[in-house]
MARMARRO-935271 format. One record per residue (C-alpha): residue in one letter; x, y, z. Coordinates in steps of 0.25 Angstrom, whole numbers, plus 5000, padded with zeros to 4 digits. Example, Ala and Ser with C-alpha at 12.3 -4.5 7.8 and 13.67 -1.06 7.14 Angstrom:
MARMARRO-935271
a504949825031;s505549965029;
This chain:
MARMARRO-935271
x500448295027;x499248355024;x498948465013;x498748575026;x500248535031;x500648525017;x500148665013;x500748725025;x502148665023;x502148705008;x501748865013;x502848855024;x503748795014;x503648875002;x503949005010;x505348955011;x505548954996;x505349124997;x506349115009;x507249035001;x507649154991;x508049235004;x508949105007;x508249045017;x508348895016;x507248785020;x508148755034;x508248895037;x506648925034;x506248795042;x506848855053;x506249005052;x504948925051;x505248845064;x505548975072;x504249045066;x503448935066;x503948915082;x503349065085;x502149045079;x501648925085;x502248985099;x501249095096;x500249005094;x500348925109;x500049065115;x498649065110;x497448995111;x497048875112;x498848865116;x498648995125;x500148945130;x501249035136;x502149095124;x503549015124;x504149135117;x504549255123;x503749385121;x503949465110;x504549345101;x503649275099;x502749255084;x501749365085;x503049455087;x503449405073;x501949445068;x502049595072;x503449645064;x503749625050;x504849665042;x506449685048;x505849695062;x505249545059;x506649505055;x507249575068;x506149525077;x506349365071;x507749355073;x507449415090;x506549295091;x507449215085;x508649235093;x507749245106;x507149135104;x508349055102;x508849075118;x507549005120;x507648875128;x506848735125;x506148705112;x506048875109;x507648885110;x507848755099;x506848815090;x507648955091;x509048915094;x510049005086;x509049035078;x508949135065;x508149205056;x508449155040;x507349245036;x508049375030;x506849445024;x505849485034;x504749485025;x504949335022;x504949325037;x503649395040;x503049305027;x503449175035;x502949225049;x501549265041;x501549125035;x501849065048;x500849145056;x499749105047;x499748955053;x499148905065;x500348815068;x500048755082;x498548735078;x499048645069;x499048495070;x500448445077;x500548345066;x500348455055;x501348555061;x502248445063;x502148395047;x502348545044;x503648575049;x504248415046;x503648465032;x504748585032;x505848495039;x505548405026;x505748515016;x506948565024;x507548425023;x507448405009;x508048545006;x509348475004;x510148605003;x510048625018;x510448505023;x509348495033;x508948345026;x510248295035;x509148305047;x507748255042;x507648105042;x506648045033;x505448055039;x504947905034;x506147855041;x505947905056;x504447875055;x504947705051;x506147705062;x505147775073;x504147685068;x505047545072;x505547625084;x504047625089;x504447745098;x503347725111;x502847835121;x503647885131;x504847845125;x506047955123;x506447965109;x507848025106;x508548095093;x509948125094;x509948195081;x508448235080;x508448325067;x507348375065;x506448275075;x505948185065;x506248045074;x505448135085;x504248155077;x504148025071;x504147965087;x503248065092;x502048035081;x502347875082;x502247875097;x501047955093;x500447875083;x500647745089;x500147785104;x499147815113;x499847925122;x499247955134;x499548105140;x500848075146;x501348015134;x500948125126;x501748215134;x502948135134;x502848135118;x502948275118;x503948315128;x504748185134;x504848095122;x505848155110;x507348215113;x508348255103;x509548325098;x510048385087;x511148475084;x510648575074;x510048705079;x509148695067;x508948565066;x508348565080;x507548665079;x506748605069;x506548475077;x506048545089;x505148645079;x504648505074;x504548435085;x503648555092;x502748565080;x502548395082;x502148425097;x503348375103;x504148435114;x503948565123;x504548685127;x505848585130;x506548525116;x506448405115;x507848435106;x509048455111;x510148545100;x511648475102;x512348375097;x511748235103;x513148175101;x514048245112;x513548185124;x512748085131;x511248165135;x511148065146;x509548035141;x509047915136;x508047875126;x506947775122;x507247795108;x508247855098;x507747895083;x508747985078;x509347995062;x510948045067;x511548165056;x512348115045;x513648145044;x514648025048;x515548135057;x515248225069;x515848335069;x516148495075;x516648605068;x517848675073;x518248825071;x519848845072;x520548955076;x520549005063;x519048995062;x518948875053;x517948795055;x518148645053;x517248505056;x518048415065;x517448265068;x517048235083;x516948125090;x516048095102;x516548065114;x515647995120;x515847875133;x514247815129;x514547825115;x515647665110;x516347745099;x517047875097;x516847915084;x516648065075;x515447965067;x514148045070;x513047915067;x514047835077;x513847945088;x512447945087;x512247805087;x513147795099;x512247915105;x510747845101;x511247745107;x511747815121;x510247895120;x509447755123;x508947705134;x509447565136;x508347495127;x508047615120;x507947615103;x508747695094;x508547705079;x509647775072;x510047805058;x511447795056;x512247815043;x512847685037;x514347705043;x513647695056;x513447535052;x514747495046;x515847615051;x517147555058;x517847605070;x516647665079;x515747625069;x516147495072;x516047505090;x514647585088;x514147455080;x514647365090;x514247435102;x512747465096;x512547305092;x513047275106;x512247375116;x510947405106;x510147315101;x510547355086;x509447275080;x508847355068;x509647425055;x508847515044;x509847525032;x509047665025;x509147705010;x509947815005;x509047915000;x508147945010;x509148065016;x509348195015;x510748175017;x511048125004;x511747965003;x511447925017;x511647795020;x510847775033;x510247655043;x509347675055;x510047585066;x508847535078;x509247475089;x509147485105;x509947515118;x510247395127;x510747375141;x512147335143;x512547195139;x513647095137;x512747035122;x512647135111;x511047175112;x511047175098;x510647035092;x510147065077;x510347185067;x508947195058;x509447275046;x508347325034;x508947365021;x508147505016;x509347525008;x509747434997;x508947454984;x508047554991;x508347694985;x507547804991;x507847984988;x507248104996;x506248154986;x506048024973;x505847914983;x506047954998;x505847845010;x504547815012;x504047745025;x503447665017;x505147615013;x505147595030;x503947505032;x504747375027;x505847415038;x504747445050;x504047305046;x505347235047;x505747315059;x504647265065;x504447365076;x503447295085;x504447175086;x505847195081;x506247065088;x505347005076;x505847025064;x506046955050;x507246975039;x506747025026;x507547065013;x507847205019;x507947165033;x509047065039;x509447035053;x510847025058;x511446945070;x512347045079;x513546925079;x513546945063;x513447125065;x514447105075;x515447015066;x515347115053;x516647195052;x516447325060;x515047275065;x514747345050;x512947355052;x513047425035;x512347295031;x511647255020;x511147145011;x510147155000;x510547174985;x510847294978;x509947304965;x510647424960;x511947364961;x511447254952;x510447334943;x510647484938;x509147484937;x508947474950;x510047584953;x509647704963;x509247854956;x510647934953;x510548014965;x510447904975;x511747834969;x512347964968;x511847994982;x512447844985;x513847844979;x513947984986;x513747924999;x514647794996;x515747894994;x515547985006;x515447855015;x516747785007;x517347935010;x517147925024;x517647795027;x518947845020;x518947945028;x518747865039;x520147795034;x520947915033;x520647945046;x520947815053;x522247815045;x522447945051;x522347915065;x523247785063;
């Protein structure tokens, strides 16, 4: 970033700090920011060079908010609000069920003021867009909100687009889009890497990226992120609903997408009483192989629906999704034998904002119908054992990646060579492993062999916590098999 992007973010950031007293927290201000910030630029299209008709009806939009101050401000904010939010396309996302978390209208007017006194849309797209990632980033690492669960490490999706080698004219899906970081990371590849003529250009912005997400919030800052980065139109590109429930009937090129954590999907039910309770659901789905309440298995039975035949997913996938029995066990199956399953990234703990996660990023491509399993080798690297990464001391660099992307070997994956960290395995010995278990590994331990090398405190902490939580769940998995029995 440069010092002019870094000083804006600081002077937008450090407001929050005086709204933080009035209990506003870094969610709920990234999200008054989005609204405001929204209006302004609005404004901004309605005058020269722009000169563009106002998407926002008369009387609500940011020159409204300019002329009152006070209670009649407060009043006034929350009409544009809730008006707003009936909106339709890209407007309607950015204001659905929306609400004013600022109390204290003086605190309002302040942030308008601070607001107004940027040019926003004369700003380069490149620096708007590093902005508002900028506030995403410092919303994620509040840890207290839990918006972290969403934010994918940035280094990461730049080094899985990067193998991808997403091309122009392709159509990239999310399933689970968060707040758009696959979309952005696409879009500036296929930028970077192509000469695009006007048609392409155009597909870029409007025809390329479809997602979904199921948190009101959550999508609105993917479409307030995506706008600022130049992509989409009045239309959204997002859709808000749970991906899982039913089959969109479109297929993509390509699939990038980091599914929620969380090994169960579920609903809350209110009884009669008015209790309210969460009660596991299962997807029933005729494209998907297994029934099962695991969320990472119904995603990657859905990525794998969303292709076209031929089309490439890259997914990352909690380790039960590799060695889990039952449905785990049918998904595996199914996958090696209708995909070509031909890539597994095994990822370090640490690099999370869900503490203890233990994740992979599984590639592999949709094939036509066919009597032999299309899968003929799995190439798994090892980013795990004896690498010991946290979100602040010593984060995931791409730099950690680019002995991964060499051995990927994008341009020719079919021309690949076994290293220490990378092996290749046939699909006769996958398939003969009990369970078709993929939660494969092979290098030494150091730390089991010399406390020297033993990770900090609070990544074996982190560790032992999630050992327990997994060995809890397979217990639980027990009980409830024993149950049914």
């Amino acid at each position: 970033m440069n010092n002019n992007t870094v000083g804006i973010i600081k002077r937008v950031w450090n407001y929050c700090s005086v709204l933080r007293d009035d209990g506003v927290s870094y969610g709920d201000y990234v999200e008054q920011l989005t609204y405001l910030l929204f209006l302004k630029m609005a404004d901004e299209q309605t005058k020269p060079p722009f000169n563009k008709p106002s998407i926002i009806p008369a009387g609500l939009g940011w020159q409204s908010l300019l002329e009152k101050k006070g209670a009649e401000l407060e009043i006034h904010y929350r009409k544009i609000l809730e008006s707003l939010g009936k909106g339709k396309g890209m407007l309607g996302i950015i204001f659905r069920k929306s609400q004013n978390r600022i109390q204290d209208p003086a605190k309002l007017e302040r942030l308008i003021r601070l607001i107004n006194e940027e040019t926003w849309l004369g700003m380069d797209i490149d620096v708007k867009g590093e902005i508002y990632e900028g506030l995403l980033q410092k919303n994620a690492e509040d840890t207290k909100s839990g918006a972290g669960q969403y934010f994918t490490p940035r280094e990461l999706i730049k080094a899985m687009v990067e193998v991808m080698n997403p091309e122009p004219e392709m159509t990239i899906c999310d399933p689970a889009c968060g707040t758009g970081g696959f979309f952005l990371a696409a879009h500036k590849y296929i930028s970077k890497h192509y000469k695009l003529d006007k048609d392409q250009k155009k597909f870029l912005k409007y025809n390329t990226f479809k997602g979904w997400e199921i948190v009101d919030n959550t999508a609105r800052l993917c479409v307030m992120n995506l706008y600022l980065h130049g992509i989409g139109g009045d239309e959204s590109p997002i859709i808000v609903a749970d991906s899982l429930t039913t089959d969109p009937n479109e297929r993509f090129d390509m699939v990038l997408t980091n599914p929620p954590f969380g090994k169960k999907s579920s609903v809350t039910i209110v009884n009669g009483k008015g209790k309210a309770s969460k009660e596991s659901i299962a997807y029933e789905r005729q494209d998907f192989w297994a029934t099962t309440s695991n969320k990472q298995l119904n995603f990657l039975q859905h990525v794998k629906t969303l292709l076209k035949i031929n089309g490439k997913a890259a997914i990352v996938v909690p380790d039960n999704v590799l060695f889990e029995g039952g449905a785990g066990e049918t998904v595996r199956k199914k996958l090696l034998h209708e995909c070509d399953v031909h890539t597994l990234l095994r990822l370090p703990t640490g690099i999370f904002y869900a503490q203890g996660v233990k994740a992979n990023v599984l590639f592999f491509e949709k094939k036509s119908a066919s009597e032999k399993p299309w899968t003929k080798k799995l190439w798994i690297y090892d980013l795990r054992t004896n690498m010991h990464f946290t979100l602040k001391q010593n984060s995931l660099k791409y730099e950690h990646l680019q002995d991964f992307i060499k051995c990927y070997n994008p341009k020719n994956r079919l021309n690949r060579k076994e290293t220490d960290r990378f092996k290749a395995f046939t699909y006769d010995k996958l398939i003969q492993r009990d369970k078709v278990n993929l939660d494969i590994f092979w290098l030494r331990d150091e730390s089991l062999e010399d406390i020297d090398n033993l990770p900090a405190p609070d990544i074996l902490a982190s560790e032992i916590a999630q050992n327990l939580k997994s060995a809890l769940e397979q217990f639980r998995s027990v009980e409830e098999k024993l149950k049914e029995a």
